[in-house]
N, C-alpha and C positions, 0 to 999 in steps of 0.2 A: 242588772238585777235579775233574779230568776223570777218565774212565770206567778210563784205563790208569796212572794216580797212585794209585789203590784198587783194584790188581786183585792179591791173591794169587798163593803158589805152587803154589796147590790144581789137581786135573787137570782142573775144569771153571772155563779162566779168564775167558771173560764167553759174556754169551745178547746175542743179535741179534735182531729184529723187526723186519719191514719189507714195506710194502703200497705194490701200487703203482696207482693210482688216474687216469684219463682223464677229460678233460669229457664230457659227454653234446655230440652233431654238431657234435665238434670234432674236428679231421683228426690223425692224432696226429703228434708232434714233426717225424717224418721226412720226413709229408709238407707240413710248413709250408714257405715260403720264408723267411728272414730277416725282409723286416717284419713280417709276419704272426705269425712264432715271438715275436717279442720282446712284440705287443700281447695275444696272450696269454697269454705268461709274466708281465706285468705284470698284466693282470687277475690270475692267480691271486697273485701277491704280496702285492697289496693286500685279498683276501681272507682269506688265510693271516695275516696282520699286524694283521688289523682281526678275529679272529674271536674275542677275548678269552680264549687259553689262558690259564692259571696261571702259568706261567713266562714269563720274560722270552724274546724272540726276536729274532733280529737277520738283517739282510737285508743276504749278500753279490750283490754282484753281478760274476760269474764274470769278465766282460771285462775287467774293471778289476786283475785276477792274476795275475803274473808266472806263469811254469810251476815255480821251484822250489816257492809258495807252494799253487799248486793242487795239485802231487804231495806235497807234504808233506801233504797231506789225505789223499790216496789212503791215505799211509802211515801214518795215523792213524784209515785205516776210518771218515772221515767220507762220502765221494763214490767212484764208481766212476770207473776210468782212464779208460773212456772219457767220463767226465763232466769230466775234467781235460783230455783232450786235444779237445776241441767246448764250449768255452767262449763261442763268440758268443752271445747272444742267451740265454744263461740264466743262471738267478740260483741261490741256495741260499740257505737258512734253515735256523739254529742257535742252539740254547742256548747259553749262556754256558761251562755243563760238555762242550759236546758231544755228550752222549747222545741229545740229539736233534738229526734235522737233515734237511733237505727238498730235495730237490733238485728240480728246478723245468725242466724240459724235457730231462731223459735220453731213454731209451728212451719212457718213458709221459711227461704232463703231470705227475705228482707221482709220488715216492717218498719217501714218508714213512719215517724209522726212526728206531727206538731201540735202543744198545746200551748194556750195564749189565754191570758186574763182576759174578763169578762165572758159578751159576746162578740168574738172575732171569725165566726166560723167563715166566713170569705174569705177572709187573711190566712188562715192556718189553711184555707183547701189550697191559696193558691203559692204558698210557701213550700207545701209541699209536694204539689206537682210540679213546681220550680228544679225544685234538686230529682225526682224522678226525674225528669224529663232529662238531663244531663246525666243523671246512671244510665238511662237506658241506651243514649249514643255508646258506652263502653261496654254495654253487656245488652246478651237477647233473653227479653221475657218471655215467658212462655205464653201465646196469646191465638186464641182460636176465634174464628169470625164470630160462629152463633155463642159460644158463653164467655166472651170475654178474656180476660186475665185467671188464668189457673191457678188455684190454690188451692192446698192439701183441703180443705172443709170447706163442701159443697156451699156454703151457704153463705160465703164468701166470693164467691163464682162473679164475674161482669165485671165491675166497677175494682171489685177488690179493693171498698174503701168503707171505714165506720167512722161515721161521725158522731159526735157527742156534745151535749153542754152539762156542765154539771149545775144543778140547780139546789137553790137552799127553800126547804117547801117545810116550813113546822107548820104554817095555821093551815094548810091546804092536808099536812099529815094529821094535826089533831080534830079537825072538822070533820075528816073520813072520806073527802070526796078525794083523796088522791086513788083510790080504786079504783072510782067509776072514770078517772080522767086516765089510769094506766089502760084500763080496759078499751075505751076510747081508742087511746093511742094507737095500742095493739092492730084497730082496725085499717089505721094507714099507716102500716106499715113501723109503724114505733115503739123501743121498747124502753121501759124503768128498767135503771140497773143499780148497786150500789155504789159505793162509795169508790170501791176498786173495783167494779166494772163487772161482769157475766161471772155470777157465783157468789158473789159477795153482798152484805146487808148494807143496810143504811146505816150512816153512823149522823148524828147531830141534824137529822133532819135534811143530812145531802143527799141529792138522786143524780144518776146520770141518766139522762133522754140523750137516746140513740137510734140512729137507723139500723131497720134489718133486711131491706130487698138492698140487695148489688145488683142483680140481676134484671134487665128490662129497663135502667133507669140509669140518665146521667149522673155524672158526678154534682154538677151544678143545681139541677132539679132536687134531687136527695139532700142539699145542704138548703137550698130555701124553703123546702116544706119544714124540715126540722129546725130550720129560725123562725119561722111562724109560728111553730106549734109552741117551741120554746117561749117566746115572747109574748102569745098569748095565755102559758100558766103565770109565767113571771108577774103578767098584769091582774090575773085572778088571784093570788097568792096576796099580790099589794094590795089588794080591794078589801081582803078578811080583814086588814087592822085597822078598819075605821070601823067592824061589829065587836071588839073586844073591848071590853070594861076597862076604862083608862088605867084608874086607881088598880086595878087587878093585875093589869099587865107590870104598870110601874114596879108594885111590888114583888112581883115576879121576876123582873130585871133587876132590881135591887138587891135579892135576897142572891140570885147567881153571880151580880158580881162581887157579893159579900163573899161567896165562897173562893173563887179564884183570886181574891186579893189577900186573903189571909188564911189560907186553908196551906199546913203545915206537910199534910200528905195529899195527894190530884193522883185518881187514876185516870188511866189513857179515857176509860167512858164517862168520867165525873167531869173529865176537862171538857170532853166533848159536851157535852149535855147545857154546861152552863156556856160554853162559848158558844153553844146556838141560840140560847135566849139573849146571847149579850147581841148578838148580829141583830137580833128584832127590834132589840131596845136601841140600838145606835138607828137601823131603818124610821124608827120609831118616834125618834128625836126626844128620849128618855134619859139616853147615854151622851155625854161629851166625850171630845179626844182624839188622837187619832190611832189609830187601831186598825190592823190587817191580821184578821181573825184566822186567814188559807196558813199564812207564816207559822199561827201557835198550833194553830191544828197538825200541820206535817211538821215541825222540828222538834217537834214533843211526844211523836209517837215511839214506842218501846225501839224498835232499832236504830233510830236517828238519835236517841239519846245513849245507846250504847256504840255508835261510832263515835260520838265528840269524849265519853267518859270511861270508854272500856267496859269490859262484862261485870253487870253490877245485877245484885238479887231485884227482883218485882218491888220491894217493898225502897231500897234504895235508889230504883225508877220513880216510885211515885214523890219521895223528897227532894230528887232535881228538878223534876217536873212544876214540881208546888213551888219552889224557888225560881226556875226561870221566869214560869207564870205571873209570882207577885212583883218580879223584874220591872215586865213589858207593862203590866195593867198599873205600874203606879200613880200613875197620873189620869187615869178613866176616871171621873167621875158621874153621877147622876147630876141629871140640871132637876132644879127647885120649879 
């Protein structure tokens, strides 16, 4: 099953891991030309491919991918946009589930990552230092005593590792104390990001909490402060919905999933909006059913419905969307 087919209604819905790694005097991505990028994006392929992980791995290669199919990645938190939008000359490697996946002349020569439902951020750090640690027997990274692992942006430096949970925070959004808890954050070393990560907004009330020092700090240290921090909003977030007016909430959850059950047109933010009151209301034990809210959320976004349907207008986006939607939710009901 892929990462967002097994991902609960819980506040911490997956952990992210992800290192990004340069050859040792090799010029990084930005400053290759085309041939050059491509001979050693293909060396590291054939490294990556031959270094006998555990798991099976499969080698796209990026030029060969229409754009709905490359953004439909984005939208499934396999590759960064602009790894979807600079597709010449680079490749990506993936598991069969997803959870792993390599991309292969972004920003750095390799980004390795793993994302895993829930909180798994031990599992994903150590999955993926699993398969580094096997690339680096066939290739030398670039790796200096005092700043660690080299990478094109300084602030990636040491560790050359971001971690992430993505969290579903609406009463901690509508309360207003998620400012003063970003702000917080900020001070050791943690940052909000949205929903696609440095640059991007929140959609449905998802946040990703991430580290930002590599530098000065283990890889293991920087993943347990940010399961701490993580698991202790998770726990303030669960704590608001015993100050919320029952009857108010119920209705609230009733009237969203009156919309997603029968609503003829769903745009990408109407779906989003009510599938995060339906998350509260399932938390909530408002909602019966079962339901894996991460599924509707990315196979309904605008280019994952133009890879399964082909190029279709905005407006014939939003009527497959409202159909898939009243699909999956037929059986959701409110408990009495």
């Amino acid at each position: 099953m892929l990462w967002y087919e097994q991902s609960s209604v819980g506040n911490i819905v997956s952990s992210r891991v992800r290192l990004a790694r340069n050859l040792k005097s090799v010029p990084f991505p930005s400053k290759l030309d085309l041939k050059r990028l491509r001979e050693v994006n293909t060396k590291i392929c054939d490294a990556v491919m031959g270094c006998g992980f555990r798991q099976k791995l499969r080698l796209v290669d990026m030029e060969t991918l229409g754009e709905p199919e490359a953004f439909a990645m984005v939208e499934r938190h396999i590759i960064s946009p602009k790894f979807a939008m600079c597709r010449e000359g680079r490749f990506l490697i993936i598991s069969d589930d997803e959870s792993i996946s390599i991309m292969i002349g972004e920003e750095d020569h390799l980004r390795f990552q793993v994302i895993l439902p829930g909180q798994r951020l031990k599992e994903a750090l150590e999955l993926c230092d699993e398969l580094e640690t096997l690339v680096s027997k066939r290739l030398e990274f670039a790796f200096d005593e005092r700043l660690g692992y080299l990478t094109e942006c300084p602030t990636n430096l040491g560790t050359g590792m971001r971690a992430s949970v993505m969290l579903h925070l609406p009463l901690l959004e509508r309360s207003g104390e998620l400012k003063s808890l970003s702000d917080a954050a900020s001070k050791i070393g943690l940052t909000f990001r949205g929903f696609y990560g440095e640059g991007s907004e929140s959609k449905a009330s998802l946040y990703q909490l991430s580290n930002q020092i590599t530098l000065g700090v283990s890889e293991s240290t920087a993943i347990e402060n940010l399961k701490n921090i993580a698991m202790q909003i998770s726990e303030r977030e669960q704590g608001l919905t015993d100050t919320i007016d029952s009857m108010q909430l119920y209705d609230t959850v009733c009237r969203s999933l009156g919309v997603l059950k029968y609503a003829g047109l769903l745009t990408t933010k109407e779906m989003m909006r009510h599938l995060s009151v339906l998350m509260l209301g399932i938390r909530a034990k408002i909602v019966s059913g079962n339901l894996r809210p991460m599924e509707i959320f990315i196979t309904q976004q605008p280019a994952m419905i133009k890879r399964i349907h082909g190029d279709c207008t905005p407006d014939e986006r939003d009527i497959l969307r409202a159909k898939a939607v009243r699909r999956v939710l037929r059986s959701i009901e409110p408990l009495d």
